[in-house]
C-alpha positions as a printed Julia matrix, in Angstrom:
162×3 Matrix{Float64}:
  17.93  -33.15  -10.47
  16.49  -29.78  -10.87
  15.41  -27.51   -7.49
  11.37  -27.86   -7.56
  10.78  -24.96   -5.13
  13.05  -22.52   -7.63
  10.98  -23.85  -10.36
   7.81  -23.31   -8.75
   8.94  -19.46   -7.88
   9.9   -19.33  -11.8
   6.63  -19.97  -12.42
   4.89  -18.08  -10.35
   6.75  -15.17  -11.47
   3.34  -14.61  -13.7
   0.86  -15.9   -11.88
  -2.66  -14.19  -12.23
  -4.35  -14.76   -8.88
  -2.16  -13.04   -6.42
  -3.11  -10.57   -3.52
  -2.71   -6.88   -4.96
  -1.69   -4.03   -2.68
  -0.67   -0.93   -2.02
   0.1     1.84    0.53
  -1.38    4.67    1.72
   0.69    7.13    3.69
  -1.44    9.99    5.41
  -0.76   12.93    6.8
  -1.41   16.84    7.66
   0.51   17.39    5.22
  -0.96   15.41    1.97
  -1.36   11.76    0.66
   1.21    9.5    -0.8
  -0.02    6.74   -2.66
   2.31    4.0    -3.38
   1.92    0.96   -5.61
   3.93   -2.19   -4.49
   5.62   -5.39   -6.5
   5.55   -8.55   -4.48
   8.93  -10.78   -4.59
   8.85  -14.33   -5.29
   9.26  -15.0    -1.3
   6.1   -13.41   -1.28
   7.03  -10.21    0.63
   5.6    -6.72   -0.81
   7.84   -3.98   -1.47
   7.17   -0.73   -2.44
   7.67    0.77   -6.25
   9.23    3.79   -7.23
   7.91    7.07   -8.36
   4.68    7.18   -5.88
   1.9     9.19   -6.24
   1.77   12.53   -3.95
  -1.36   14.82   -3.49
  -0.64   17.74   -1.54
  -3.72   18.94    1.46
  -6.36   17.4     2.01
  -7.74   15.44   -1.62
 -11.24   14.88   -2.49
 -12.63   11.37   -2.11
 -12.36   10.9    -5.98
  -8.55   12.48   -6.13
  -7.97    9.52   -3.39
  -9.66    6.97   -5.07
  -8.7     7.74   -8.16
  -4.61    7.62   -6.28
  -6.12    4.15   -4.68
  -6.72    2.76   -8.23
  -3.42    3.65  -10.04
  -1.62    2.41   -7.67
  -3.5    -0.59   -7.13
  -3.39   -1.57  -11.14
   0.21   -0.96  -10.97
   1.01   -4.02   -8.6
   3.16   -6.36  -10.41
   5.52   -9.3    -8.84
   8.51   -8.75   -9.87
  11.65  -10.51   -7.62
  13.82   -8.89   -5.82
  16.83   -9.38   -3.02
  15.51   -6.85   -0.64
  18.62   -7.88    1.49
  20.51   -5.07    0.73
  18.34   -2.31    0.25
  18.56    0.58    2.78
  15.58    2.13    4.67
  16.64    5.48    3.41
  15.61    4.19   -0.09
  12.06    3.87    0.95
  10.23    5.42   -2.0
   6.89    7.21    0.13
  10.08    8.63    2.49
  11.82   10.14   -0.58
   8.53   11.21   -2.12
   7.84   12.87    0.98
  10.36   15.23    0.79
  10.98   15.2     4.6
  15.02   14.94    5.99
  14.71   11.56    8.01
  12.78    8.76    8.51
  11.6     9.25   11.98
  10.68   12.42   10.99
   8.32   10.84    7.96
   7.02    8.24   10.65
   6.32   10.72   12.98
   4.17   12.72   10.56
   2.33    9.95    8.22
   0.39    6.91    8.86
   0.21    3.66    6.6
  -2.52    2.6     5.66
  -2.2    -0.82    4.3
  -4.55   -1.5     1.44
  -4.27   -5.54    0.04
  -6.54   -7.94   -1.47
  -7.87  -10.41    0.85
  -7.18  -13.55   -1.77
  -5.93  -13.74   -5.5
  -9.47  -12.86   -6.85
  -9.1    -9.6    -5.38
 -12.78   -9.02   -5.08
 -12.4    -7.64   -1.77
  -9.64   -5.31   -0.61
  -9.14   -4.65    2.88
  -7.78   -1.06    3.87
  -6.01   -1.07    7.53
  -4.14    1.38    9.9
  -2.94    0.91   13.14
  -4.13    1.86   16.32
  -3.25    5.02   17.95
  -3.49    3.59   21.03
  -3.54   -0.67   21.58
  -0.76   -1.85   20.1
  -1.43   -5.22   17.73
  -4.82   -3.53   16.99
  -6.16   -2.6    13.64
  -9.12   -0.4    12.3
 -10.08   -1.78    8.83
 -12.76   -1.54    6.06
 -13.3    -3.75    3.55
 -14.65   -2.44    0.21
 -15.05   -4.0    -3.53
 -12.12   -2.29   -5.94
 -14.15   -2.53   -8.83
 -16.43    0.36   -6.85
 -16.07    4.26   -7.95
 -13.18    5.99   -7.29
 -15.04    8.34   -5.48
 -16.92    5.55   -2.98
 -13.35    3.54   -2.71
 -12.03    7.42   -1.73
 -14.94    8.3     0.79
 -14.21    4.36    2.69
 -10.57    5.29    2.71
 -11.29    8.59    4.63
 -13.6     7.3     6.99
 -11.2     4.92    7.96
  -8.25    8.12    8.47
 -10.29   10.2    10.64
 -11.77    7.24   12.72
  -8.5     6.41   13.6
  -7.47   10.13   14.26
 -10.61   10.58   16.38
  -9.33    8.0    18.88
């Protein structure tokens, strides 16, 4: 008798209607953009090769980063088991010689689609402050690059005004 939740996964592998996403990691420093696959346990992993902007970018340069990466999703399985936290693509891309070093100096922002349709994306970063708090905006993908990249950096220097 064949293992219905493996098939199920199989099939899934190509399914349409799942959450997009990607990462935003900010900093003094520059932008990385990262696309992200999704496994078939559902968890989201980052891709390699992400995309780095160096300073401060324009609202359409981060927009324009937002959609790339954002069309690049893709689920594609993986055992994350054994991959090491030193393989972290935005870390490499960042150029910087350890990870608490790259967490010290960039912030996530967490950009996913709030169902399969991905009509709505919803952009988050932690709180500076409350731990288990969020600041968020929610904005349509389909929108300019340049309005997509103006939400995005509202939401970066609300949360570095706190």
């Amino acid at each position: 008798m064949p293992n219905l939740p493996n098939l199920r996964a199989l099939f899934s592998h190509t399914k349409p209607d799942a959450a997009r996403g990607m990462h935003f990691y900010v900093s003094a420093k520059g932008v990385i953009a990262a696309a992200v696959h999704q496994n078939l346990a559902g968890i989201y992993y980052e891709q390699a090769a992400p995309i780095t902007l160096e300073g401060m970018p324009t609202a359409m340069q981060l927009g324009d980063a937002f959609r790339t990466a954002f069309d690049r999703f893709s689920i594609r399985d993986t055992d994350l088991r054994n991959v090491k936290k030193s393989d972290w693509p935005a870390f490499e891309a960042s150029g910087l010689r350890s990870i608490k070093e790259f967490e010290r100096a960039y912030r996530l922002i967490g950009c996913y689609g709030l169902n399969g349709s991905n009509a709505v994306v919803r952009a988050a970063i932690a709180h500076p402050v409350e731990s288990g708090v969020e600041l968020s905006v929610c904005f349509n993908p389909l929108l300019p690059p340049a309005a997509i990249g103006e939400q995005l950096m509202r939401l970066a220097e609300v949360a570095n005004a706190i």
